[in-house]
C-alpha positions in Angstrom: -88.7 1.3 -236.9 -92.6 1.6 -238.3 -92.6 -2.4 -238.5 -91.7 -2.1 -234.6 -94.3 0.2 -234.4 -96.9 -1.4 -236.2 -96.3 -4.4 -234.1 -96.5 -3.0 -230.8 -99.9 -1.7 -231.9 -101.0 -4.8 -232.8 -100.0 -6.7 -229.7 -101.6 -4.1 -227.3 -105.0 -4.3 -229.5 -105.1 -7.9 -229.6 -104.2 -8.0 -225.9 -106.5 -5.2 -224.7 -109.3 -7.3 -226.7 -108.6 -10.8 -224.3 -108.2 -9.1 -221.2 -111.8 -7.6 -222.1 -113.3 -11.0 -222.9 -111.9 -12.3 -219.9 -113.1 -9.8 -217.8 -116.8 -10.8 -218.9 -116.5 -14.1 -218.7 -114.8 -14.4 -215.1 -118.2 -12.8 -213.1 -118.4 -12.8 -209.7 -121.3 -15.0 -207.9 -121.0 -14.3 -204.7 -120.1 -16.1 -201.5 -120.8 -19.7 -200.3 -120.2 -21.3 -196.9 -119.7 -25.4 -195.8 -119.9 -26.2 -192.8 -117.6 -30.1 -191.9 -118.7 -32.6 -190.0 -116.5 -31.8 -187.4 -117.6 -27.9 -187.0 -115.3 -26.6 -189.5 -116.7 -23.5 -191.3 -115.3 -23.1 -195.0 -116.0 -19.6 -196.6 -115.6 -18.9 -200.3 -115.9 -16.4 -203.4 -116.9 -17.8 -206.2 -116.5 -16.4 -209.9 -117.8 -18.2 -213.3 -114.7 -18.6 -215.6 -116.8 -20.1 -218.1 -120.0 -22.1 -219.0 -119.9 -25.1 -216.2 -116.7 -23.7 -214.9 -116.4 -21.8 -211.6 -113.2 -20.5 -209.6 -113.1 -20.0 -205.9 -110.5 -18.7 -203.2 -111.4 -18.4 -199.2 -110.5 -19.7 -196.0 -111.1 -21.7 -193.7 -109.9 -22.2 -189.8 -109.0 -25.5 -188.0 -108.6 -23.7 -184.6 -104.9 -23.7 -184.4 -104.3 -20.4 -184.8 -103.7 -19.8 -188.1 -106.3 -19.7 -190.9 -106.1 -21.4 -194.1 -106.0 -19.8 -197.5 -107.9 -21.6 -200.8 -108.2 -21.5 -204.4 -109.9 -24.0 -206.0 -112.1 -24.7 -209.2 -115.4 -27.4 -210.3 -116.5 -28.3 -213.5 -120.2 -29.7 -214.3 -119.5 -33.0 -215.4 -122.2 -35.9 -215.1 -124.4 -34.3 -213.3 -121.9 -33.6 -210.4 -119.8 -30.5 -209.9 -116.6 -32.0 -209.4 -113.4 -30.2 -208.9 -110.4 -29.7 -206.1 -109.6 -27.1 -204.1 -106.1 -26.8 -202.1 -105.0 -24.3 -199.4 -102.1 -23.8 -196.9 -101.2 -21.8 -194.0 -98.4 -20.8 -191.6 -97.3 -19.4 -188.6 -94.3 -19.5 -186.5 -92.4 -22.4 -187.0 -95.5 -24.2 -188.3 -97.4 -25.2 -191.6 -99.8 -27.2 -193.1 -100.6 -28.0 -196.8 -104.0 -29.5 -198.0 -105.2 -31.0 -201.4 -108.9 -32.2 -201.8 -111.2 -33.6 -204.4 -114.6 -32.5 -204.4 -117.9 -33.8 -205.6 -121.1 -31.1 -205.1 -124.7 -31.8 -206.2 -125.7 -28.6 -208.1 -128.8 -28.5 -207.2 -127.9 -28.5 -203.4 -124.1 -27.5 -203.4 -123.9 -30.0 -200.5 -121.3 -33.0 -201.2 -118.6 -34.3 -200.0 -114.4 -33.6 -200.1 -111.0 -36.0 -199.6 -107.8 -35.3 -199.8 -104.4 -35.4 -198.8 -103.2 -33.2 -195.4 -99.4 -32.4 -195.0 -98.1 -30.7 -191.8 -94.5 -29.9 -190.0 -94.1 -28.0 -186.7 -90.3 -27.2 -185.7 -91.7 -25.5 -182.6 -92.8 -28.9 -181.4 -90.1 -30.9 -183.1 -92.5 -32.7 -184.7 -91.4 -34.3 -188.3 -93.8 -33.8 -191.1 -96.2 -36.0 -191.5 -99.2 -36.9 -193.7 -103.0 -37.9 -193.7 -106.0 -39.1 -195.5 -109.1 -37.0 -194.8 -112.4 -37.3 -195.7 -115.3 -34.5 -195.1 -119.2 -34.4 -195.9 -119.9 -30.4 -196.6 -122.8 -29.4 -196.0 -124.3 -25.6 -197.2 -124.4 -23.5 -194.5 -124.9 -19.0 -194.3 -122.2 -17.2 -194.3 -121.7 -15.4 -191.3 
């Protein structure tokens, strides 16, 4: 019984001791808006996870009713921030699925994202389908 106890106590020092690194590494920025080509107004939180590493989540709405939710990550590599993001949303009968690729220039955060677009709608009867996108993001305030 004292070896189990002398373990346990071990195990919640070592993990009360992560969880506080990790809580000072993973600080919160702030917020950053894109604005696509076509009108589309992305909206994220962003957090540093590390040195050159920064997490985001957010959402974005392609005017169909139904707002997209995102979690993605970049890296500084070259030069570039490059990372990916992906999202999906649903509503009745409907859903769409999104993976992109992104390349930012840190000095500007503006850069451009392509990716892969899945969507099915049963209330249309309309089979799933996929596409190839391609979007120039350009900074933007968040409103």
């Amino acid at each position: 019984m004292r070896h189990y106890k002398r373990t346990l106590l071990c195990f919640a020092t070592v993990g009360s001791l992560l969880f506080t690194g990790m809580d000072a590494v993973a600080a919160e920025l702030g917020e950053v808006c894109w604005m696509t080509e076509s009108g589309t107004l992305l909206r994220f939180s962003v957090s540093e996870a590390g040195p050159g590493h920064y997490t985001y989540t957010g959402m974005f709405d392609d005017a169909d009713g139904a707002a997209f939710a995102i979690v993605g990550h970049v890296v500084f590599s070259g030069g570039t921030l490059i990372g990916s993001f992906s999202g999906a949303k649903s509503s009745v009968g409907r859903f769409k699925t999104g993976i992109y690729r992104v390349a930012l220039d840190p000095g500007t955060l503006a850069g451009t994202a392509e990716g892969i677009r899945h969507a099915a709608d049963s209330v249309y009867g309309s089979a799933a389908f996929g596409e190839y996108r391609t979007h120039t993001l350009t900074p933007t305030h968040c409103p």
